[in-house]
C-alpha positions as CSV (number, residue, x, y, z in Angstrom):
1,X,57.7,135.8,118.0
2,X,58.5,138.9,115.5
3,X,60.4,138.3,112.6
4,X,62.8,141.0,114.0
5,X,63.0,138.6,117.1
6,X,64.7,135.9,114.7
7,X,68.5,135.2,114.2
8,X,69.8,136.9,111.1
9,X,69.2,134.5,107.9
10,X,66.5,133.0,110.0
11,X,64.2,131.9,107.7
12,X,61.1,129.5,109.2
13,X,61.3,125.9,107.5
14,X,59.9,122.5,108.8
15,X,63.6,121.2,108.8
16,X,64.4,123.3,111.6
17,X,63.1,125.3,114.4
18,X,64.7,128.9,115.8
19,X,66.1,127.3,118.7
20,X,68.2,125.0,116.1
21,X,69.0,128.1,114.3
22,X,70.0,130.2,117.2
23,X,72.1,127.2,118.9
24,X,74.2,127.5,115.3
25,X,73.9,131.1,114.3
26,X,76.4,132.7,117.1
27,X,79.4,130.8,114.8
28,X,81.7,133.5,114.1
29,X,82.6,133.8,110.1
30,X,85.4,132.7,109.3
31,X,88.1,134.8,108.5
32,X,89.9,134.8,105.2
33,X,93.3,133.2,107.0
34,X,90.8,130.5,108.3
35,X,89.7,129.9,105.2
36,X,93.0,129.6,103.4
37,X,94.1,127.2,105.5
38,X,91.0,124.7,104.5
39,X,91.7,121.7,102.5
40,X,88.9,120.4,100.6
41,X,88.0,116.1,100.4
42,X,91.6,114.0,101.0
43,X,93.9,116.7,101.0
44,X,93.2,117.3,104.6
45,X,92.9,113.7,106.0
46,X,95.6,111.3,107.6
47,X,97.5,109.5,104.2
48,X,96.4,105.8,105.2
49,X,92.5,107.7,106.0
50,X,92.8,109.4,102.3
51,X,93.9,106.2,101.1
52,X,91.2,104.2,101.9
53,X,88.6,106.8,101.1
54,X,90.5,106.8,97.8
55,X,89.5,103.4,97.4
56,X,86.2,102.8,98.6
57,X,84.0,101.2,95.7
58,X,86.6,100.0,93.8
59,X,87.6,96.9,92.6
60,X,91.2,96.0,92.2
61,X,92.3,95.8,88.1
62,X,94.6,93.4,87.4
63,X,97.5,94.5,85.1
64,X,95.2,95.1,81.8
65,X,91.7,95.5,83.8
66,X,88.5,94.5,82.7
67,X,86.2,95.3,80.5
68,X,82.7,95.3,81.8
69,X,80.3,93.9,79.6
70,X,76.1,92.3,79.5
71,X,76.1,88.5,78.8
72,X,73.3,86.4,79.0
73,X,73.4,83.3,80.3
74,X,71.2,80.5,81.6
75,X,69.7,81.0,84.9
76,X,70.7,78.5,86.3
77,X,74.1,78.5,85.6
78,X,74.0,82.3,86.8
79,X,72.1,80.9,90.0
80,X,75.0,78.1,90.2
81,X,77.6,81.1,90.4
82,X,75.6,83.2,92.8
83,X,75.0,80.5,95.0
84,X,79.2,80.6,96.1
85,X,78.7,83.7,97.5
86,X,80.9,86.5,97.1
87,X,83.2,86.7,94.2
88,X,80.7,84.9,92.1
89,X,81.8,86.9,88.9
90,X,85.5,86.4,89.7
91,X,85.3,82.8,89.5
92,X,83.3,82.4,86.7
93,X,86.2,85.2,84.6
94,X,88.2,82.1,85.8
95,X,86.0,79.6,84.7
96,X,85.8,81.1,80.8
97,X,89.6,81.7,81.2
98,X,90.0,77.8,81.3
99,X,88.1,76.8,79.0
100,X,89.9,79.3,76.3
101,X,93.0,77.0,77.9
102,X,91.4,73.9,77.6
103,X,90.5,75.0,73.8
104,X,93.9,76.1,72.6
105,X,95.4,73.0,74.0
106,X,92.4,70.9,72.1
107,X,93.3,73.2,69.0
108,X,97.7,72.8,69.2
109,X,96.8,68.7,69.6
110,X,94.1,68.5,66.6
111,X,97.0,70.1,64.4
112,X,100.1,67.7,65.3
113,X,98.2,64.9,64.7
């Protein structure tokens, strides 16, 4: 085939062959009213879709949210944690949350007595 033969923009690439091109090239432009009328990411999506989309990745922040941080700690106990499953960092925010509890409570009864 002559490269006069090819669909305009045609150029030859490993990604595609001409009858790829020529099954996509026939697409009319699009005309500026078309274009107008676009709406680009969640603008142009059902609200609940958008929504979700929004969303995706993120974990829910509680009132303050979190601060993300690097801790060492021993394997095992990290391997104890992991071995729950899911939500293994969750539970152990909850498990350093009690013992700051448990402290202050130690602390208020060391100074009445």
């Amino acid at each position: 085939m002559k490269p006069s033969d090819h669909a305009p923009g045609y150029v030859p690439n490993a990604a595609y062959s001409q009858a790829d091109w020529d099954e996509v090239s026939d697409n009319p432009e699009l005309t500026a009213e078309q274009l107008a009328q676009m709406h680009l990411g969640s603008e142009g999506l059902p609200p609940n879709l958008a929504a979700a989309l929004d969303q995706r990745g993120r974990r829910p922040q509680g009132e303050t949210g979190r601060v993300q941080l690097t801790l060492s700690v021993d394997p095992d106990v990290l391997a104890a944690y992991k071995a729950g499953g899911p939500g293994w960092q969750a539970r152990m925010n909850v498990a350093l949350a009690e013992g700051i509890a448990r402290g202050k409570r130690r602390t208020k009864a060391v100074k009445r007595g």
